[in-house]
TITOR-847595 format. One record per residue (C-alpha): residue in one letter; z, y, x. Coordinates in steps of 0.2 Angstrom, whole numbers, padded with zeros to 4 digits, always signed. Layout:
% TITOR-847595
aZYX...
END
This chain:
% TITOR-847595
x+0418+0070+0769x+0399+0069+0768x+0391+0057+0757x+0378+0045+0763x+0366+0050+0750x+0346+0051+0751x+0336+0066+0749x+0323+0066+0734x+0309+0064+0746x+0315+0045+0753x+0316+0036+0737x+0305+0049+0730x+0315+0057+0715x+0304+0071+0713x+0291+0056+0705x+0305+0051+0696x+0311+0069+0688x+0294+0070+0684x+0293+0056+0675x+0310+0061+0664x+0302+0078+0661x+0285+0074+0654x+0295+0061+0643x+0308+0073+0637x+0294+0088+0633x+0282+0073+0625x+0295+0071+0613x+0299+0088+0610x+0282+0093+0607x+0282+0078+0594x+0294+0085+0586x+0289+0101+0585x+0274+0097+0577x+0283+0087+0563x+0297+0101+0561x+0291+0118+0567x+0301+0134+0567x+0295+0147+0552x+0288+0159+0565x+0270+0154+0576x+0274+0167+0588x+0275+0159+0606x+0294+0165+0606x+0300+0157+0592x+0288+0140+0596x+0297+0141+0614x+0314+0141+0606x+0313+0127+0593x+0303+0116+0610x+0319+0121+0621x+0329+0113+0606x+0320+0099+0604x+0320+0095+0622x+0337+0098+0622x+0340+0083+0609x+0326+0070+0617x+0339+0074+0633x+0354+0067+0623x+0345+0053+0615x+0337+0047+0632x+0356+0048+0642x+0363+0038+0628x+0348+0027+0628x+0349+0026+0649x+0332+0032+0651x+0335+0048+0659x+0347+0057+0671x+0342+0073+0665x+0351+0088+0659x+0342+0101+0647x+0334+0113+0655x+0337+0132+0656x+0326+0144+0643x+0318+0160+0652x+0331+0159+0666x+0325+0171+0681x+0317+0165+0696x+0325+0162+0711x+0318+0164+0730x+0327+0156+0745x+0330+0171+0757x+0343+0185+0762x+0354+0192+0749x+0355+0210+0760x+0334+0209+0758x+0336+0210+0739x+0326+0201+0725x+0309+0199+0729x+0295+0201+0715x+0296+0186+0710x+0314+0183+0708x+0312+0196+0690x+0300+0185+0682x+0306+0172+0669x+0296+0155+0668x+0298+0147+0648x+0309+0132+0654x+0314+0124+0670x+0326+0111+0677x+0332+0116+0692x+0343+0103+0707x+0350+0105+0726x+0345+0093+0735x+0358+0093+0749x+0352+0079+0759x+0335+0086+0764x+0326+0089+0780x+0328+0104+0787x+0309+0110+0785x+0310+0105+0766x+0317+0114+0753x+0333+0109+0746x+0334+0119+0728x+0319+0111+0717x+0316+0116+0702x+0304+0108+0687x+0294+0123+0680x+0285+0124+0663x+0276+0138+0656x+0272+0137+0639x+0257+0149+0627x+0248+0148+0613x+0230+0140+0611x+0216+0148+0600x+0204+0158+0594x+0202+0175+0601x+0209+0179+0617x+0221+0165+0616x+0211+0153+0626x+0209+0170+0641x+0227+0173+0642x+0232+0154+0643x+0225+0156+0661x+0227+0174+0664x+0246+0172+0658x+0250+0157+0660x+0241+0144+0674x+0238+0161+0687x+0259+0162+0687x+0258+0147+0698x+0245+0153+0710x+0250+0175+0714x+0261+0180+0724x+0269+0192+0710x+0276+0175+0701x+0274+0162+0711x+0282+0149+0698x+0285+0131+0704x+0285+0138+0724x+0284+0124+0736x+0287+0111+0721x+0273+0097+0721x+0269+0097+0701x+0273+0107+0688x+0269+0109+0668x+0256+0119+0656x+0259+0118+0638x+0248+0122+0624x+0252+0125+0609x+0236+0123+0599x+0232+0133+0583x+0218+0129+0572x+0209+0124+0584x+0202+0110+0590x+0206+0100+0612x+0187+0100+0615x+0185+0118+0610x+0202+0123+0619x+0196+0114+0636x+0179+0122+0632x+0186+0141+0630x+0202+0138+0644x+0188+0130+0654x+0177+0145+0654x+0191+0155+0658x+0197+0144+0673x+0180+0147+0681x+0180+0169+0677x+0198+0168+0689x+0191+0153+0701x+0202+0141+0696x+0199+0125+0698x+0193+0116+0682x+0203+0104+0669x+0203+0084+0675x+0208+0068+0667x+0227+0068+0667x+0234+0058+0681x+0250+0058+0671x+0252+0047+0657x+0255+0057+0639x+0248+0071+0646x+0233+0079+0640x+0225+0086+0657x+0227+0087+0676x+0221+0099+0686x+0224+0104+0706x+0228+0120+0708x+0225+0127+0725x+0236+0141+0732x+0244+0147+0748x+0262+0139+0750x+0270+0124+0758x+0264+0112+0746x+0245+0116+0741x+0237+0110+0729x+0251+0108+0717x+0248+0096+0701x+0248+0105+0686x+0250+0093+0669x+0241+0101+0654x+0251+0096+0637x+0242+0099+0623x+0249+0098+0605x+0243+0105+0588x+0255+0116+0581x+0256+0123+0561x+0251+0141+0560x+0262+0151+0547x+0250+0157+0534x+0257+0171+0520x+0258+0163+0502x+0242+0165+0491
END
């Protein structure tokens, strides 16, 4: 029996996802901020967000503001091609959190596995601000990770330390403009910090990527 069901692109659930996601991570980050985990290493602040996250899931389904399920920490990408041609590059890197659905009513020259991608680093002094881009916003542009391919958004987040948003988009801006990237915009999604339109060479091009920044506690040794 086939369902009479309409794809994500009729009624435009991919807008509505998105919507679900940057509430869910908005609270997360909230709480993160108010309850951090003892280590500020990127790991550790990515585990205690996928926690938080996780709980903002359950409180929004009880609350019937989002449909969501929690999404999956590190989980390996996935390509859409022939098992005999192996995994491609791409398919061994591990983006910091994504939700991932099968949309099984979609035309045939659209892809049916979507998936939410967010990438997550640290903000600061140093060379913080570089590898924010250089590791983080360029995974969603090479070839070699290609995260959030074909999807039409995505998610930066940015976990400041001791510094402050108009010197991270300052230092992060600079760095956008050494790898040719397009610039930090006013965000076109409420809650979030920055937009920006990344160009690349897929089906969907640009693809919107949603900056959310939020100041973290650093852990400092006892004096």
């Amino acid at each position: 029996m086939v369902l009479d069901r309409p794809s994500f692109l009729q009624i435009d659930l991919w807008a509505r996802r998105e919507a679900e996601v940057l509430s869910v991570t908005l609270r997360g980050l909230k709480a993160l901020a108010e309850e951090p985990p003892p280590g500020d290493d990127e790991d550790s602040l990515n585990w205690a967000l996928a926690d938080y996250i996780r709980l903002a899931v359950l409180a929004g389904r009880r609350a019937g503001e989002v449909s969501l399920e929690p999404p999956a920490l590190e989980p390996r990408s996935m390509s859409i091609g022939p098992v005999a041609g192996g995994p491609a590059v791409r398919d061994r890197k591990r983006p910091d959190l994504v939700w991932a659905w099968c949309d099984d009513q979609a035309p045939s020259d659209q892809p049916s596995f979507l998936e939410m991608v967010i990438e997550c680093k640290r903000v600061g002094a140093g060379k913080l601000c570089r590898l924010y881009v250089a590791n983080g916003v360029v995974r969603f542009q090479n070839e070699e990770h290609a995260y959030a391919k074909h999807m039409r958004s995505a998610f930066m987040v940015g976990y400041l330390q001791d510094i402050a948003v108009d010197k991270a988009k300052q230092s992060v801006g600079e760095a956008l403009k050494r790898a040719g990237l397009a610039p930090l915009a006013d965000p076109t999604q409420p809650g979030a910090t920055f937009g920006q339109q990344l160009r690349r060479p897929y089906r969907v091009d640009p693809v919107a990527l949603h900056h959310l920044w939020q100041s973290v506690p650093t852990s400092r040794p006892p004096t």
